[in-house]
N, C-alpha and C positions, 0 to 999 in steps of 0.2 A: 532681696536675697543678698546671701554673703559674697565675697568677694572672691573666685576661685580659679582654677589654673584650666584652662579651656584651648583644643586642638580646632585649627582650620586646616582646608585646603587652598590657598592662594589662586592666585590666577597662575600659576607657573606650576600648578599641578604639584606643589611640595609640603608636607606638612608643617605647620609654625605653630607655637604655642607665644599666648599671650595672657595677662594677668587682666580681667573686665573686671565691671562693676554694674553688676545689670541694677540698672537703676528704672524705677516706674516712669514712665511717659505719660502722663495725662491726656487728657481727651484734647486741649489745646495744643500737642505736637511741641512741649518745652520739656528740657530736664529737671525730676525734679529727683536729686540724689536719699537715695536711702539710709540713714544709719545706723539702721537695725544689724547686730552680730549675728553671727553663726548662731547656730542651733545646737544647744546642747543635748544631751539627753536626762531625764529625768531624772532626781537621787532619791524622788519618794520610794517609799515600800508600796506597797501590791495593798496594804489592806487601806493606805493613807489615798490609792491612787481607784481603788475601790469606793470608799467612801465621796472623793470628789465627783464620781460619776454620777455618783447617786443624787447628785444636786441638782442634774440637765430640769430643764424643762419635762414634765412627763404628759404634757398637756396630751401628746399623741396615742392613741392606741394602738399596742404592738401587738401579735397573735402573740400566742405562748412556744410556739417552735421557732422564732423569729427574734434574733437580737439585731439591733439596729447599730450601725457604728455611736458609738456618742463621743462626746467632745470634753477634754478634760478641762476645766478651769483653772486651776492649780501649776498647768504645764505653760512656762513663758521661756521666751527668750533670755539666756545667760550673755553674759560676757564672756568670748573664749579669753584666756590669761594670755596666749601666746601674742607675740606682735605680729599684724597684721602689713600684707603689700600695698602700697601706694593703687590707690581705686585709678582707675581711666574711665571718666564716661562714655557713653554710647551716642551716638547719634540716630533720629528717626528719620528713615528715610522713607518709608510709607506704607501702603497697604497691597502686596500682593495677593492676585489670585489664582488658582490653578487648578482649574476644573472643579469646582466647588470649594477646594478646599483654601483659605484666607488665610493670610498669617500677614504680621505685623514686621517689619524689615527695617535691623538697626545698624548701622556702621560702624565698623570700628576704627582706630586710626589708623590701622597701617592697612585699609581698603577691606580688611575681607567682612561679612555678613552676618546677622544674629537672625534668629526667627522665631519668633514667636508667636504659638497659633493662636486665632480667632476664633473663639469656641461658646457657644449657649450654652450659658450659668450653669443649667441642669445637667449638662456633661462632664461639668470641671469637677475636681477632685475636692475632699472635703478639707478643711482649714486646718493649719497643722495644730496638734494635740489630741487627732481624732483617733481613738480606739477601735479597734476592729479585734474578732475573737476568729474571724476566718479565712484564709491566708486564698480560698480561690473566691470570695468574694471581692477580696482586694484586687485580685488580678481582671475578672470580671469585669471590676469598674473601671481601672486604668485603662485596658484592654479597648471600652465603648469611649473613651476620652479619646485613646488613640486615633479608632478608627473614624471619628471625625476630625480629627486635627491632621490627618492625615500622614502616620507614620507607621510603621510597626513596634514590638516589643520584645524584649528577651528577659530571662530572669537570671539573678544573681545573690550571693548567698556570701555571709562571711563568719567565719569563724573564730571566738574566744579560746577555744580549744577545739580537738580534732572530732569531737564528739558532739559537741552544742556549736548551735547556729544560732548565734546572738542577732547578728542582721539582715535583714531581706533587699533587695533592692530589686526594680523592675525598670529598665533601662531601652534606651531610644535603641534601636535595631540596627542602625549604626556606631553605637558604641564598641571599643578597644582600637586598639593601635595597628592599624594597617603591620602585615608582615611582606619587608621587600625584597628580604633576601642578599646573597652577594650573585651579582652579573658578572656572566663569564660568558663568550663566545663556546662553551661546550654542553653548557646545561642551559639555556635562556628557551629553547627549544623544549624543553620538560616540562614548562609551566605550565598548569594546566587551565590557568586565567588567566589573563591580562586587565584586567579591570580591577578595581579597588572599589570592596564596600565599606568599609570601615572609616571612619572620618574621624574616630576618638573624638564623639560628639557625647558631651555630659546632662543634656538632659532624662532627666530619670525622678523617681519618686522611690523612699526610703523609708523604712520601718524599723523600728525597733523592739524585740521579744524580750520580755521580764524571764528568768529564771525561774524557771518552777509551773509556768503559765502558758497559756496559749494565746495571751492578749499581744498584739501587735499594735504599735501606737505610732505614728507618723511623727516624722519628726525632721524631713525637709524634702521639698520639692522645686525641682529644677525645670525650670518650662522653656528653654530658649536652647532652639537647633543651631547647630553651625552648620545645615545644609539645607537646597529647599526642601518642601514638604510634597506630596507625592497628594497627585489629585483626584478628585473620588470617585473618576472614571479609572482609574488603574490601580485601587484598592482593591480590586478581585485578585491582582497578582498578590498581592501580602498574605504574610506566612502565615497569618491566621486563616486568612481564606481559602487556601491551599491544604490543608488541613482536611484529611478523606477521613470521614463517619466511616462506622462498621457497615453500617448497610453498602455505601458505595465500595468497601472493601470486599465484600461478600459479593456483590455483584460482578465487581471485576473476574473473581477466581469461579462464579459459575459459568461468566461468559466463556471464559477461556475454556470450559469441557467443553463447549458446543462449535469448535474452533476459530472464534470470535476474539480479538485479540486487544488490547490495551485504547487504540488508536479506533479501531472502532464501539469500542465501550464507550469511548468519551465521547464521539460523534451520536451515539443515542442518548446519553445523558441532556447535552445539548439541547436532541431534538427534542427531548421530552419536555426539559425544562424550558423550552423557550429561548436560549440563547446560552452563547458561553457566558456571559456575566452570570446568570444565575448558577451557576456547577462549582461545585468546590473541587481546588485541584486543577492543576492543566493535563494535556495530553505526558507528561514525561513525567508527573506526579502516577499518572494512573500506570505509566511502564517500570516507573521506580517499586511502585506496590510489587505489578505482577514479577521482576525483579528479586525482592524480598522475598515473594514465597518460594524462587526457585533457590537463593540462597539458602535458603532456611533448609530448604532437600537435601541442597549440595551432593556432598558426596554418600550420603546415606540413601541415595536417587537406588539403586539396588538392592538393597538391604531391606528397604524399607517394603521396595515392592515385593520382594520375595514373602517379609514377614506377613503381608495383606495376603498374600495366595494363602497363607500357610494359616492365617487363623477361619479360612474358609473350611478349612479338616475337621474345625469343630463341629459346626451345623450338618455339615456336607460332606458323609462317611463317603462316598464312592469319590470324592472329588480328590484327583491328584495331582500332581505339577513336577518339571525337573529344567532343569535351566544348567547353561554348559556358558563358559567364559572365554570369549574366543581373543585375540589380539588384532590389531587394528595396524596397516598399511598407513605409512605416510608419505603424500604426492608432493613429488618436488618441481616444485613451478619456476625453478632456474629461467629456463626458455625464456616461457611467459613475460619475467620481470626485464627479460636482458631486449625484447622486444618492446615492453612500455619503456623503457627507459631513454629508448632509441627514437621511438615513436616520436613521444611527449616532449624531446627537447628543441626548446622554440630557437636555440640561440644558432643552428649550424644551420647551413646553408643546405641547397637543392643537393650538389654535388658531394657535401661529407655524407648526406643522407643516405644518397646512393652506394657510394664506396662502404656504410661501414653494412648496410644492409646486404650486400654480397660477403662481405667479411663473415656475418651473423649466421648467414643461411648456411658457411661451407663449414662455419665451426662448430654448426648443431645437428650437422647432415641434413638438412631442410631445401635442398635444391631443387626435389624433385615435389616436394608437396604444391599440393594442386590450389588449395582455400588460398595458399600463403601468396604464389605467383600469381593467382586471379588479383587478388589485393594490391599484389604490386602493380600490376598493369592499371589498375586506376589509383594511384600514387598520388596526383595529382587534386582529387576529390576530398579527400581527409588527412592527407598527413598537413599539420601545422606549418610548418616550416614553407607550403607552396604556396600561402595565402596569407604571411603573414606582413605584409603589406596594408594589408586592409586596415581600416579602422575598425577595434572593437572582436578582429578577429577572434581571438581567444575568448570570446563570451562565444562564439557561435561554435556548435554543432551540427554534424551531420543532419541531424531529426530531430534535433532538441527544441525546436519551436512546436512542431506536430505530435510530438510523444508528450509535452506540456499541457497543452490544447487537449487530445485524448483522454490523458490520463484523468483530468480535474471533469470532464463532462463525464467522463467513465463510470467516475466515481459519486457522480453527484447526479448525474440522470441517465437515464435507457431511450433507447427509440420508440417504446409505447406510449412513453409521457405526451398528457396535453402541449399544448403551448401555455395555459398559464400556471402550469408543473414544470415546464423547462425553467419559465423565468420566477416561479418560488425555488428550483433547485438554484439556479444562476445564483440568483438575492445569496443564498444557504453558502455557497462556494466563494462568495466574496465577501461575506461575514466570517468566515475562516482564515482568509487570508485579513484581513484587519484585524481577527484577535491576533494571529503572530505577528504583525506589523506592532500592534499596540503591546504585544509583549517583549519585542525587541524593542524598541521605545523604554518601556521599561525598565529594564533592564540597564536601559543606555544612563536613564535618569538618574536610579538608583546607585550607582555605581560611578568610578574616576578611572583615567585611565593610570596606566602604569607607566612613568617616563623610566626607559634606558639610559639616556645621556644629558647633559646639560645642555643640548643646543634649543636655542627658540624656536628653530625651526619646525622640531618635533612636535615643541608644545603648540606650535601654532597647526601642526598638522590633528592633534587632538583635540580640538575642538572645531574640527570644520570637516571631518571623516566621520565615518560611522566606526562605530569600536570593532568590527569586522575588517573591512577596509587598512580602518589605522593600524592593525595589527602587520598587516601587507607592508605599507609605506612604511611604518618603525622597522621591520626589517631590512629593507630598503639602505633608510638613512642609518641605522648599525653598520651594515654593511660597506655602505658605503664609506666609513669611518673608517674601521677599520681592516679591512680586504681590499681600498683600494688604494691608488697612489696613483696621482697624476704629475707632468711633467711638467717644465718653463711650457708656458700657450707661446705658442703662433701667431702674432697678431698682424695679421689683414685688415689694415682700413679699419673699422669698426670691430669686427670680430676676433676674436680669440678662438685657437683652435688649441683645444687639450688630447693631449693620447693618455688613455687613463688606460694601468695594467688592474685587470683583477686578480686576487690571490684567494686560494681553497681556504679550508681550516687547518691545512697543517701548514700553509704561507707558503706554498710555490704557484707562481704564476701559470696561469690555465690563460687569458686571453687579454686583447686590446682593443679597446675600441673608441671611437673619436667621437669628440663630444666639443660643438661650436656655441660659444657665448656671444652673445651681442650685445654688447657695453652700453647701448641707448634705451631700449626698453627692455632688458634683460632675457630677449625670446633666446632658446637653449633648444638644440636636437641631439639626440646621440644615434649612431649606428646601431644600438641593438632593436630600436622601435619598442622598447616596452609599453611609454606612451600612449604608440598607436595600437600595441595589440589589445592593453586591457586599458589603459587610460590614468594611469599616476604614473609617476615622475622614477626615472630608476637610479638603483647606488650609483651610477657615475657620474649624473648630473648632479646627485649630492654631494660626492664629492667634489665638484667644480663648484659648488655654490660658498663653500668654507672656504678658498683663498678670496670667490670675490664680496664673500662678506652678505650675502642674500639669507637675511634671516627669515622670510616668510614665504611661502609657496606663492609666487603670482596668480592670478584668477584666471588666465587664461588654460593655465593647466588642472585647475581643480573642473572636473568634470560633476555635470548636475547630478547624475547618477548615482553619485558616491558621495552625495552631501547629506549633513544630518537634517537638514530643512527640508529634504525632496517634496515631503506630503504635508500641504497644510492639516494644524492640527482640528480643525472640524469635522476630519474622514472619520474620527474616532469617537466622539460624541454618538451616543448612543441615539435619538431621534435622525442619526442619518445611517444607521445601520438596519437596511429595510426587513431582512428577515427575523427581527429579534421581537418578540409578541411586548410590546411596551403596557398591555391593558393593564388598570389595577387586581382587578381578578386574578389573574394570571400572576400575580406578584404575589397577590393572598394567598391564591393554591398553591403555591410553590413555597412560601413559610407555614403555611400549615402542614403539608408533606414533611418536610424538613424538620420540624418542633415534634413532629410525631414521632419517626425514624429518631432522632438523638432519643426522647423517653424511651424509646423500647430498646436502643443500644446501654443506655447507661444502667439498664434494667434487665439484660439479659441472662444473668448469671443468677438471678431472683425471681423463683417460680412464682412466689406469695406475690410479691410486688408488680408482678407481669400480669398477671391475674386479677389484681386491681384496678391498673391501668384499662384493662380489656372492657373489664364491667364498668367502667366510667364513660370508656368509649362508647362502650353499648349503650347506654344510657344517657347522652349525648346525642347516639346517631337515633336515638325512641325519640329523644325531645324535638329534636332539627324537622324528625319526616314528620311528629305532629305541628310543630310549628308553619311550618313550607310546604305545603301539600304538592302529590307529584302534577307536572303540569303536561299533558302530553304532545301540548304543544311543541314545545323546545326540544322535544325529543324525540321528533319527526326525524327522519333520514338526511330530509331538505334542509332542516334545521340544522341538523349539527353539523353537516357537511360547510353548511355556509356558515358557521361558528368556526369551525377549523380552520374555512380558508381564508377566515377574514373576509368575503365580499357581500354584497346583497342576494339574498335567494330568488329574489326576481327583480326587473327591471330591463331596461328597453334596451333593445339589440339593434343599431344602423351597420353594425360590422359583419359580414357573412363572410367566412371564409371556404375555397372551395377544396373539400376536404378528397383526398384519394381514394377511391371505391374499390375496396378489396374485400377477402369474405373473411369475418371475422369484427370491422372497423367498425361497427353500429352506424355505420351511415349511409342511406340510403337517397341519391341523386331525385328520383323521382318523386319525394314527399319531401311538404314545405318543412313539417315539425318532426323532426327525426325522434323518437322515443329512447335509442339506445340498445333498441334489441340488436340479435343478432345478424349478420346479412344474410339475405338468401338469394343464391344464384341463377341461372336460368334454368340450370338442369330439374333443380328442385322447385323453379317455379311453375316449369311445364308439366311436372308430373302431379303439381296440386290440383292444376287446373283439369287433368286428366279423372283425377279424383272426383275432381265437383263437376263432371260428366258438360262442362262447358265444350268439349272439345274431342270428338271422337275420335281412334286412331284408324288410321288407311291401312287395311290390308294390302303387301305387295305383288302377290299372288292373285287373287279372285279382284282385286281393288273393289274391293267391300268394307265400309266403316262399320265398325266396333270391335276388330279385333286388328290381331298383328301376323305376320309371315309363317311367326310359330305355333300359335294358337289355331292357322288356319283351319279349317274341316276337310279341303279338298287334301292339302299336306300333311293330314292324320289320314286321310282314308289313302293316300298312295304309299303312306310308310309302312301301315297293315297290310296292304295288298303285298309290297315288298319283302315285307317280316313272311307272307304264309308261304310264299312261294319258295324263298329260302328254304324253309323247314319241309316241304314236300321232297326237295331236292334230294337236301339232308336225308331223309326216309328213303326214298328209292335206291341212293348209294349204298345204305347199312344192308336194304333186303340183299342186292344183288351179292354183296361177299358173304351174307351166311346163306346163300344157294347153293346144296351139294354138288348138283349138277353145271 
């Protein structure tokens, strides 16, 4: 290829441009320099560039709806007229790999890296002069090159004039020019990344449109990254894969009537499909959808519903409706804020706490509330400031270990669950957290950090942080630039003792605090404990480290926790991610669902053509059931059940667990082979036995078996005798008061 102007990212995190000469490497690892020019574009006519096609090879048979790219013969390399920059060769340094995905890795001279991926013939792109007549074929097939080389794509267009699009281009998904902005201690807080995807990386492939034509004809390709390549275990995150079908869009917005929300849409998608590798789309793709449809309401959220009642009046003469537009109260959480603010601040002591929390309570009249004085009385328990000694304190909460704990078993199993439904839900909850491990990963790879300043030390803090974390520490070490100032050290013996003032953002000093360096192995504490409450290094040790010259964060302050190496990367390889159904079937079902759902989305709007598809299918599912008779084996209860769970439907049991006997459990103590029915208790087992006349009952009255107290005969014939005598009674009262006499 030609020789062109190509952007890296240095080891210093800064963009450089350099003039290469990507030159071929042979199989024996030597240079071997190319002199082949640029690529011009063609000056034949359309009917001279028609004619040379017509010369290919036609040995192939093509259908009749089906053109095939063909390869012009006529089209060579020109000389450009212009002079050319001095070439720099490449050095090979060897063959990387990354998760399947290979590339070839060449040096350049001033250290930074070329890549070029390793790809099977039948994926690479066609030789340049190939013609093409269809612009999403082209994408198509760059597209499938991509996603084995391991990159993504974007498209790009260029204009002759405002109205014709003479060029195509489809470019690495890190291509354009990083935007950095100007830093200011007023807006650096606005940003709404810190990370850099853009690398102004030139690999790309390029076409050319004829006037008048729909022919597209190649006419150079660029194969060499200036960053690595992304491996094809984390190819599910790439924006083509991320990419939601209408069905999963349609799915999204019926779950949502049934009040089923984004977050567990994507958790049935999952489950159905087998794993998050198989789903197109993450969890914030599927919130961004349902997002988009509320957008889309926006403020017509009123209007619109009104106008749905209102074309109900057609159908539906007696139906009427009236709606009144009321105004809305706004809460003001003054208080509230003036108590987090108080709460939350790690840097005062036991006693300002105290002092300003009486100051708070008389200036909001709050002296006498009860919730607020209970809270104070145990002060001690949750406010930060009483425990901030600790190590690590500031990670810990109240309940935040148990409400973690809770929430994730909550959510992922109930107490009816088996035990080998707790540990397929367990597996399920810990393939969730390795996809957002593996997507923040991602993320990290994809992506550079943003340096603020020139110090090395920064640069040395980005790459040994996580891009979360780093965002923390580059605050930090800004800050510590410029908000603080320290004064001539103290020096004791070996250590240096600094009083370092810090300053707000309008520059008036707020506090001081003392910060000792130790000249021999450079160990550093400061009074504020940042350190020890979260565990990185604070502005005012940064600031002591720039008079004495400490360009790199020592190891003994980088904590394991907050390094980007924490998890080896085998957690993420898919054979160790237990809940994820890895079977080939399961892979098949799931592109045939998938191939199906696209025809009938890209077919939706085409009655004729839906109709086609349907009777193909139909004719398809005649052929299959004659083909594959039904088996009724497989399609036992037994069966699928133990298809679903993955285990054997029988085999040998040495494990007997002794289960809890309650009513309802199907388990019943006194039989070896439990069936699963329901339990029956004593009550209901004495009264079966009563049934099946095993067992007579004792009269308590006559103590006669086969009946009961109530049923007795003697206590029917005293309650008769009782009844008649009553009623004689009765009778003699009535004669007596209607006797005249």
């Amino acid at each position: 290829m030609s020789t062109f102007d190509i952007s890296f990212i240095d080891s210093n995190g800064l963009i450089v441009n350099d003039d290469f000469d990507l030159s071929l490497i042979d199989s024996s690892d030597l240079i071997v320099t190319d002199d082949v020019e640029s690529v011009s574009a063609p000056s034949k006519s359309i009917d001279s560039l028609a004619q040379s096609s017509a010369t290919v090879d036609q040995s192939s048979e093509l259908s009749s709806d089906h053109t095939a790219p063909q390869v012009n013969p006529s089209f060579k390399r020109t000389r450009k007229s212009r002079s050319k920059k001095p070439k720099t060769p490449l050095i090979y340094v060897g063959i990387e790999s990354n998760g399947g995905a290979c590339s070839r890795v060449f040096s350049t001279p001033n250290g930074s890296k070329l890549y070029k991926p390793d790809v099977d013939a039948e994926f690479l792109p066609p030789p340049i002069g190939t013609v093409y007549t269809d612009w999403q074929e082209i994408v198509a097939m760059y597209s499938r090159y991509a996603s084995k080389a391991g990159f993504s794509t974007k498209l790009g267009t260029n204009k002759d004039r405002p109205e014709n699009v003479s060029f195509r281009f489809i470019h690495c998904h890190r291509y354009g020019k990083p935007r950095f902005g100007n830093f200011s201690m007023a807006n650096h807080h606005k940003r709404r990344s810190n990370r850099i995807k853009l690398t102004n990386c030139k690999a790309c492939i390029r076409f050319k449109i004829y006037p008048g034509t729909s022919d597209l004809i190649l006419y150079d390709w660029v194969e060499h990254h200036n960053h690595p390549l992304i491996g094809q275990e984390f190819m599910d995150f790439s924006k083509e894969q991320r990419t939601l079908t209408y069905s999963e869009q349609h799915m999204i917005h019926s779950l949502s009537l049934h009040n089923i929300g984004p977050n567990i849409a994507h958790k049935v998608q999952c489950t159905l499909k087998g794993g998050h590798h198989y789903v197109r789309g993450k969890r914030i793709d599927y919130k961004n959808w349902r997002r988009n449809i509320k957008l889309f309401i926006g403020h017509r959220d009123a209007q619109l519903t009104v106008n749905c009642l209102a074309s109900r009046t057609t159908n539906l003469h007696n139906f009427f409706f009236y709606y009144k537009i009321k105004g809305c109260n706004v809460d003001n959480d003054e208080v509230r804020t003036a108590i987090h603010n108080l709460v939350w601040d790690v840097l005062i002591d036991k006693d300002d706490f105290e002092m300003r929390w009486n100051t708070l309570m008389s200036q909001y009249n709050l002296t006498g509330h009860d919730w607020l004085n209970d809270m104070y009385g145990i002060r001690e328990r949750w406010v930060p400031c009483y425990f901030s000694h600790l190590d690590m304190c500031c990670l810990m909460k109240t309940t935040s270990m148990c409400e973690s704990s809770n929430a994730m078993f909550k959510v992922n199993t109930n107490r009816h669950n088996s035990l080998l439904q707790f540990l397929m839900s367990f597996d399920t909850a810990i393939d969730g957290q390795r996809h957002n491990q593996r997507e923040l990963e991602f993320n990290m790879m994809n992506s550079s950090p943003l340096l603020h300043t020139n110090l090395r030390i920064e640069e040395h803090a980005s790459r040994i942080y996580t891009p979360a974390l780093f965002v923390e520490v580059q605050k930090e070490i800004e800050r510590g630039m410029l908000q603080c100032t320290n004064n001539t050290p103290t020096v004791i013996g070996d250590v240096k003792l600094y009083t370092v003032t810090q300053y707000n953002r309008h520059f008036v000093p707020v506090c001081q605090f003392e910060v000792a360096f130790d000249v021999r192995d450079k160990a550093t504490s400061c009074t504020c404990n940042l350190f020890t409450r979260i565990g990185y290094l604070c502005r005012h040790i940064f600031c002591v480290y720039r008079p004495e010259q400490v360009h790199a964060i020592p190891d003994r302050y980088i904590s394991n926790r907050w390094k980007r190496d924490s998890l080896p990367r085998r957690v993420y390889d898919i054979t160790n991610r237990y809940s994820v159904d890895n079977r080939v079937e399961t892979r098949l079902r799931n592109e045939i669902l998938d191939t199906v759902a696209l025809c009938a989305d890209r077919l939706r709007h085409n009655p004729t053509e839906l109709s086609a598809l349907c009777e193909q299918m139909k004719a398809l599912k005649i052929k299959i059931f004659a083909d594959v008779p039904y088996d009724p084996e497989c399609n036992r209860t037994n069966a699928v059940i133990s298809d679903i769970l993955r285990v054997p439907e029988t085999g040998p049991s040495t494990l007997i667990l002794q289960h809890s006997v309650t009513k309802g459990s199907g388990y019943d103590k006194d039989k070896e082979n439990n069936s699963g029915k329901r339990f029956v208790g004593p009550r209901e087992k004495a009264i079966n036995k009563i049934k099946k006349g095993k067992v007579a009952r004792l009269c308590g009255n006559c103590k006669q078996h086969g009946h009961n107290a109530r049923s007795c005969e003697k206590v029917q014939a005293a309650k008769a005798e009782a009844a008649a005598k009553l009623l004689a009674s009765k009778a003699s009262a009535a004669a007596t008061m209607t006797d005249p006499t």
